[in-house]
DRENVO-376588 format. One line per 8 residues: number of its first residue (from 1); their letters; for each residue x, y, z of N, C-alpha, C. Coordinates in pm, whole numbers, always signed. Atoms other than C-alpha are relative to their C-alpha. Layout:
<atoms>
NUM) a) X Y Z X Y Z X Y Z | ... .
</atoms>
This chain:
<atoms>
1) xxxxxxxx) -55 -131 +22 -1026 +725 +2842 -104 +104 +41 | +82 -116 -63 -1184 +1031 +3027 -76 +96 -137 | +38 -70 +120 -1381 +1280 +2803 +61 +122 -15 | -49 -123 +42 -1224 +1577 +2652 -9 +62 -113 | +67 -47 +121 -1335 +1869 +2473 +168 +46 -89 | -88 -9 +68 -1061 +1873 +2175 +81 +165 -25 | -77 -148 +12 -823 +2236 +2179 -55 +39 -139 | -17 -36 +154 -853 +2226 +1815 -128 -58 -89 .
9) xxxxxxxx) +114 -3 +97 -1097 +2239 +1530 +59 -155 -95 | -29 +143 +126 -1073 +1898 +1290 -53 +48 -123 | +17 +1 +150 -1080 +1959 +915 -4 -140 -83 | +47 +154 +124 -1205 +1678 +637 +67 +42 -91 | -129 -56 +101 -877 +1703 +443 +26 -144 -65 | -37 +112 +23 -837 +1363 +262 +148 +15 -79 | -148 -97 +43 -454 +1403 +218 +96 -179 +36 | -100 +68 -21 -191 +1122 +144 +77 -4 +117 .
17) xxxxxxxx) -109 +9 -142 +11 +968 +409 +91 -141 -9 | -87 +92 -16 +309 +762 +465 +59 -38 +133 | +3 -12 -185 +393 +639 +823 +89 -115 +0 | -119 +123 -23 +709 +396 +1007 -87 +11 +143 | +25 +50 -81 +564 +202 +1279 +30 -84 +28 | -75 +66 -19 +837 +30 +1412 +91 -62 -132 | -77 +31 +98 +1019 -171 +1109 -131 -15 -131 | +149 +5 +96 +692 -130 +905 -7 +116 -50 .
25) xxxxxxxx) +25 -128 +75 +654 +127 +645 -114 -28 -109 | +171 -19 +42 +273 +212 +534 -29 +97 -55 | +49 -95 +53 +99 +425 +308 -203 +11 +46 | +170 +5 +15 -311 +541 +317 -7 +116 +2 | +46 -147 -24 -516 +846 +363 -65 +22 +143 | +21 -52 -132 -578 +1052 +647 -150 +70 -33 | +174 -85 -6 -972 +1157 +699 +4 +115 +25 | -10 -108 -29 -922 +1440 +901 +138 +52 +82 .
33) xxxxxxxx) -84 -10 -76 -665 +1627 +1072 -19 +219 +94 | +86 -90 -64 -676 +1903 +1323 +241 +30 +60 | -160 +6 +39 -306 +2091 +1446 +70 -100 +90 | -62 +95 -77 -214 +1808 +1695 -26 -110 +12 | +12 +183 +0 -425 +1490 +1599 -24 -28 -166 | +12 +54 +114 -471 +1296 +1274 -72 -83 +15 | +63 +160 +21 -714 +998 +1188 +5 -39 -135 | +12 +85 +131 -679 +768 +946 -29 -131 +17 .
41) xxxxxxxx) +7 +108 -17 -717 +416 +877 +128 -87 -36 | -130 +74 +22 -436 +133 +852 -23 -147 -25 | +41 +136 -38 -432 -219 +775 +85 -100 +80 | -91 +91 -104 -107 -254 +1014 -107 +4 +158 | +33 -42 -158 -252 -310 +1372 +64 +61 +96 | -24 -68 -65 -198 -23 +1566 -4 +24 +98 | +43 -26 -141 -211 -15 +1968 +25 +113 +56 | -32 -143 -120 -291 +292 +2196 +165 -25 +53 .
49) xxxxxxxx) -167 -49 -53 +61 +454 +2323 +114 -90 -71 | -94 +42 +70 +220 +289 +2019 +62 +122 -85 | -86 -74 +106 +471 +555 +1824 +16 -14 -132 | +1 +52 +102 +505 +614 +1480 +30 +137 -73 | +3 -123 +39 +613 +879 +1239 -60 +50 -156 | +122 +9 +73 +434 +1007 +938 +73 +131 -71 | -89 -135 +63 +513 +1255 +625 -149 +16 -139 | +180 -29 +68 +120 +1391 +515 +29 +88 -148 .
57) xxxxxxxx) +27 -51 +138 +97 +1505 +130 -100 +94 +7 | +141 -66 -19 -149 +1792 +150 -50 +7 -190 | +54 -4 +208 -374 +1822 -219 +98 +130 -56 | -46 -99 +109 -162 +2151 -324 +190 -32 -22 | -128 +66 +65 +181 +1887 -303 +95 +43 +106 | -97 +14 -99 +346 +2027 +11 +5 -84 +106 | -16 +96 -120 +448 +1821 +286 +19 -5 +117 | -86 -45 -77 +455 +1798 +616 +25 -128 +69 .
65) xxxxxxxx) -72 +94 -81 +631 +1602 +855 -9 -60 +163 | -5 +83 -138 +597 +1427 +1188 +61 -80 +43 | -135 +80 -12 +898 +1278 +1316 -61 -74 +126 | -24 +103 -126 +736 +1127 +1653 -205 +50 -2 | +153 -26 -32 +299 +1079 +1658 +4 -94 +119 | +62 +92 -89 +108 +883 +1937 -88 -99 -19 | +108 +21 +44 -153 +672 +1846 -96 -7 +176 | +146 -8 -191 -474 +733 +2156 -57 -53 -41 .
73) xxxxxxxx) +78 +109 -4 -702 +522 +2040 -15 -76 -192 | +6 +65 +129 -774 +237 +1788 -149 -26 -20 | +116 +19 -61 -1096 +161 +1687 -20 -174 -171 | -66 +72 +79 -1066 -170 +1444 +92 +35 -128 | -123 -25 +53 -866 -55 +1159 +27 +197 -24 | +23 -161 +2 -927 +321 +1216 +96 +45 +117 | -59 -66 -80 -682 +534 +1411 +25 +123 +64 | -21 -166 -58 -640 +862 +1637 +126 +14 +42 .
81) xxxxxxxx) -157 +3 -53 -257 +965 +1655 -16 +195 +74 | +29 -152 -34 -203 +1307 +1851 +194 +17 +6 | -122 -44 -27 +157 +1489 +1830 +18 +84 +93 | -8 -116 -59 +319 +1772 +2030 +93 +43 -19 | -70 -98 +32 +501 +1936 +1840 -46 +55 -95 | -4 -95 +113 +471 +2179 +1558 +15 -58 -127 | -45 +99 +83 +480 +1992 +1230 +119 +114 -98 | -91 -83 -6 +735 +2082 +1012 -7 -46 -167 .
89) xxxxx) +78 -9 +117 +635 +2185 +637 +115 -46 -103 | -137 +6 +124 +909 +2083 +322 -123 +66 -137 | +19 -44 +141 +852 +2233 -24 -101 -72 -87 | +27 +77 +113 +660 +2093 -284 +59 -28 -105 | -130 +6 +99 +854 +1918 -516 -49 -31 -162 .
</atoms>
């Protein structure tokens, strides 16, 4: 993968996450997230340009949503997913 300097700033947000990767539904926490990538770790195995969608708990209980991520790279059970779209916030319930 070529080098590139990232658009966006990454924040150390340790923030619940729930994710469908293929017929697999996973929970963990996300390390950081930035407005178009996420990392976290998983203990499903995840491959570059595998899909997956994801619904992040932030600490003050709202949620947001990602109906379609990417994953760009794996690195053993650690992951970099990048979206492109806009996420899309629900209420706190």
């Amino acid at each position: 993968m070529p080098f590139t300097i990232r658009p966006y700033r990454r924040f150390p947000v340790p923030c619940a996450v729930s994710y469908n990767a293929g017929p697999f539904q996973c929970q963990g926490t996300l390390w950081n997230l930035s407005c178009t990538g996420r990392r976290f770790p998983s203990d499903l195995p995840l491959r570059p340009e595998a899909t997956l969608s994801l619904t992040v708990t932030l600490p003050n209980e709202q949620r947001i949503v990602l109906p379609e991520a990417v994953v760009r790279w794996s690195r053993g059970q650690e992951f970099g997913i990048e979206t492109d779209e806009t996420p899309k916030h629900t209420p706190a319930r």
